[in-house]
C-alpha positions in Angstrom: 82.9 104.5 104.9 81.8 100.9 105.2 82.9 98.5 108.2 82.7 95.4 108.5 83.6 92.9 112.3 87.1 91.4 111.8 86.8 88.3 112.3 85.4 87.0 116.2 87.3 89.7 117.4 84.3 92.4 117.5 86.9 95.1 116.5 85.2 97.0 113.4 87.4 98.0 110.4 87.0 99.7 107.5 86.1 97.9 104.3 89.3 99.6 102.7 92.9 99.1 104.2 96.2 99.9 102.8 98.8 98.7 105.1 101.6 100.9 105.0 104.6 98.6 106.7 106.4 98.1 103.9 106.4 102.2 102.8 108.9 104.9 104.0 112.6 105.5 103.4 115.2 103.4 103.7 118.3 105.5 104.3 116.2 107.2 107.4 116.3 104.1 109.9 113.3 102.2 108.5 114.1 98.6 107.4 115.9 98.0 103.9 113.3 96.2 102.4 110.6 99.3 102.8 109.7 100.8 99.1 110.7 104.7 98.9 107.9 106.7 97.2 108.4 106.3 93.4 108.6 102.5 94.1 105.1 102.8 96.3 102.8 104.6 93.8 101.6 102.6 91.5 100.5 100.7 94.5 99.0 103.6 96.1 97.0 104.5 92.7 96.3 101.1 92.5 94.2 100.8 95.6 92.4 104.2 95.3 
């Protein structure tokens, strides 16, 4: 894995991120707007 200094901050980060905040199930809690996990694949395969 590659990492790299975000920005002045000096905290290292991998190359690769996926943030994730927008992922999970709606009907369980999480915000409305979140994609379920048909809706997130092709993002998922995307970024791999």
């Amino acid at each position: 894995m590659e990492f790299t200094r975000l920005g002045r901050t000096g905290l290292r980060v991998s190359r690769i991120g996926l943030g994730c905040m927008s992922f999970g199930e709606a009907a369980a809690g999480m915000h409305r707007w979140t994609l379920d996990e048909d809706a997130a694949a092709p993002f998922f395969r995307q970024a791999v």
